[in-house]
N, C-alpha and C positions, 0 to 999 in steps of 0.2 A: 827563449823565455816563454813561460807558460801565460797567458792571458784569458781573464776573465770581467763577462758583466756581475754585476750586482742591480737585479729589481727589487722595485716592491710598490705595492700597492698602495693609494694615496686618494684622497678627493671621497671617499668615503662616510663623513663627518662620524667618525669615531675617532679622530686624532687631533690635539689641538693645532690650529695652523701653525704655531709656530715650532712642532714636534714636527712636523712637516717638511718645512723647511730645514730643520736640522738637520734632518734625514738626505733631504739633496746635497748637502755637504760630503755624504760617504755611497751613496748610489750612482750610478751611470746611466739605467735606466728606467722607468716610473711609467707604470700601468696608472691610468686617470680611469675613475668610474665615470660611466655614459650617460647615468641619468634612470635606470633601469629599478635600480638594486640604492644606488647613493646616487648623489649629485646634480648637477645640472650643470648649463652653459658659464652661470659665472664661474663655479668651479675648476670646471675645463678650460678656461682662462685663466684664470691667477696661476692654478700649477702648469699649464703651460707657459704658462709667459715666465713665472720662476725657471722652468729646467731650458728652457732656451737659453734664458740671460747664463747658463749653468755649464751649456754644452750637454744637458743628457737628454736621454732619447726620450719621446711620446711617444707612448703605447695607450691606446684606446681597452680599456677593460667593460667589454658586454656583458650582461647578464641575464637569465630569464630576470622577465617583467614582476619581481618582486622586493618589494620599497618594506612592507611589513615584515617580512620573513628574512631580509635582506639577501636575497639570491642563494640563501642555503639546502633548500627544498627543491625536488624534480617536480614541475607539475605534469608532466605528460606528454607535454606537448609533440607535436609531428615534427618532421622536420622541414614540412613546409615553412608551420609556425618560426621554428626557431629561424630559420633563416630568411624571413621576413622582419622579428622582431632587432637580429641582430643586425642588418641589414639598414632598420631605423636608426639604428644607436648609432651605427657607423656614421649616417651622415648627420645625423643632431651634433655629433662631436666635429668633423670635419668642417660643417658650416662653424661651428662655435670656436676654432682655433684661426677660420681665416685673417678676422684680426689681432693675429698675434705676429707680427713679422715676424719670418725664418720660419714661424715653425712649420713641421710639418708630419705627419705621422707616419711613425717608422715599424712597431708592429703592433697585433691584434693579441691581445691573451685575457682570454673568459673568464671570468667570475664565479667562484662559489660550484653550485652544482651542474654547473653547464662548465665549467671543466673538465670534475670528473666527469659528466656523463661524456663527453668531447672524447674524452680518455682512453673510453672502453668502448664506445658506440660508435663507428664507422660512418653511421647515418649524419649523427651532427657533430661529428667531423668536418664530414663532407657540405652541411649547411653550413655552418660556419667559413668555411673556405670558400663556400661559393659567394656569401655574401660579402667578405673581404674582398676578393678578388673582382669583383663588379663595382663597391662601394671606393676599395682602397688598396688598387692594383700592384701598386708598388709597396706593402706592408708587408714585414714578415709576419710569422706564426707561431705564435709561443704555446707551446704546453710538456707535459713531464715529460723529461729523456726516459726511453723504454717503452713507454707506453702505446696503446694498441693505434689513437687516435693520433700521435707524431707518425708514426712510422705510416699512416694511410695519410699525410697531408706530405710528406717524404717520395711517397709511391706517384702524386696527383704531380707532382713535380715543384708543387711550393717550395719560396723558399721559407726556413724553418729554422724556431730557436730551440733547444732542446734547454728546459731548465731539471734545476736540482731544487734541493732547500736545505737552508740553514738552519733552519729552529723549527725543523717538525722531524720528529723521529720516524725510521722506512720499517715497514716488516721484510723478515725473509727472503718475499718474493717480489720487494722492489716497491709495492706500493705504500701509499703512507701511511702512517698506522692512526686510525679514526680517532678526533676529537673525542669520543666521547668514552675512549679509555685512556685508564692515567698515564702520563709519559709520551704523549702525544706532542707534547710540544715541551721542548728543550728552553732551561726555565735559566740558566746562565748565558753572559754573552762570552764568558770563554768558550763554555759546552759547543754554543752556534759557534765561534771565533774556530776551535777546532775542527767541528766537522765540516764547514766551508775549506778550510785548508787541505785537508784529506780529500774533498771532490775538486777540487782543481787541480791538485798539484800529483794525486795518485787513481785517482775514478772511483773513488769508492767511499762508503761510509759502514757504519755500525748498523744493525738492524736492532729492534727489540731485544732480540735473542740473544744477540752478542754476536751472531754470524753477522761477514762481511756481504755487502750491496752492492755490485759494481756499476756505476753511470756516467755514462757519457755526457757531459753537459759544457755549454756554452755559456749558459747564464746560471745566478745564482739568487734566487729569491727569499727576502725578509720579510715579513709581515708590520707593515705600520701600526698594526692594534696590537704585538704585544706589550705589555710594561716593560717600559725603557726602551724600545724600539731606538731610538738615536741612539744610544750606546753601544745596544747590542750592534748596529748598522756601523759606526765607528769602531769598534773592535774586531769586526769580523772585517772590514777596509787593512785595517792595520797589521791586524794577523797574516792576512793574502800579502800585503809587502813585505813583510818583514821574510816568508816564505819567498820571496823573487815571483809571485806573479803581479804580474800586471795586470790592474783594474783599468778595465778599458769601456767605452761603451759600442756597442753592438754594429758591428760595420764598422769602425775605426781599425780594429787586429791587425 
């Protein structure tokens, strides 16, 4: 049987808490912002203490140190910086789940532009792992399957989650195709519901173009701020069963 996770990002305040929680009804596992970009410690509490009482997995979500711009923008930084900044976040969140019995943090996946730059830049790649691996030794390492920044946290010997996406359309050559052209983001929960099926169950998705994508992924990522996110998250759960895979959360397979 084919098995797969479903993330997605949460703790953000762009979603009502209780769109939230609906959400953990069809995820396995949930990226919590660190305080950086969105959130804080009670934050990081309520949704963890929800996805423990849930069985899904805590994932700490870092971000460059911006609240106004919310983590969408590079500012430059070195990667000294970043992996001092992220380094911070790791342990504001770690202190901030120790009163959560059980829980405990399973992996690390960047926010916003410190993804992609993660992605394509070897350097804070490598910052970013260094600070996980000092801060939260035992965390895996989530960022896009194919890309330059998996495949150097792969090489470092990390372990690593390779994801996809359900409701953001890929160009040709694997990467995503930018917000800020149309089509960018896949606006039915059948649309997500299918192309989630087609990367678990075959490796591949649609490009812009209409050429096929092919990706190896482990997980599979929803976005909690589009409209209808619970839906869309419940029908792309539902479409993967009804296809025979199993929704599992990350380390359970």
């Amino acid at each position: 049987m084919k098995e797969i996770d479903l993330n997605c990002d949460l703790g953000e305040g762009t979603v009502d808490p209780a769109i939230e929680l609906a959400l953990l009804d069809s995820v396995t596992s949930a990226n919590i912002a660190c305080g950086a970009h969105a959130g804080d410690a009670a934050t990081i509490q309520r949704l963890s203490l929800a996805c423990n009482a849930r069985g899904i997995g805590i994932g700490a979500h870092p971000s460059y140190p911006d609240r106004e711009g919310f983590g969408r923008d590079s500012p430059g930084m070195g990667a000294s910086e970043i992996e001092e900044t992220v380094s911070s976040q790791l342990r504001a969140f770690v202190a901030a789940i120790e009163d959560v019995r059980g829980a405990r943090l399973a992996h690390v996946k960047p926010h916003g532009a410190l993804y992609h730059d993660a992605m394509k830049n070897v350097e804070i790649a490598d910052a970013i792992a260094r600070a996980a691996k000092v801060v939260a030794p035992g965390a895996m390492l989530m960022g896009q399957a194919g890309a330059t920044g998996i495949g150097r946290w792969l090489q470092s010997g990390a372990r690593v989650v390779r994801e996809a996406f359900a409701d953001r359309r890929y160009e040709a050559d694997g990467t995503l195709r930018s917000r800020r052209l149309e089509g960018a983001l896949l606006k039915s929960a059948d649309d997500a519901a299918q192309q989630a099926v087609l990367i678990a169950t075959e490796g591949r998705a649609f490009a812009s173009d209409g050429s096929t994508v092919w990706i190896d992924a482990e997980s599979i990522c929803l976005h909690s701020d589009t409209p209808g996110a619970d839906q869309f998250a419940s029908a792309v759960r539902r479409a993967l069963l009804e296809a025979g895979v199993r929704v599992c959360r990350l380390g359970t397979a």
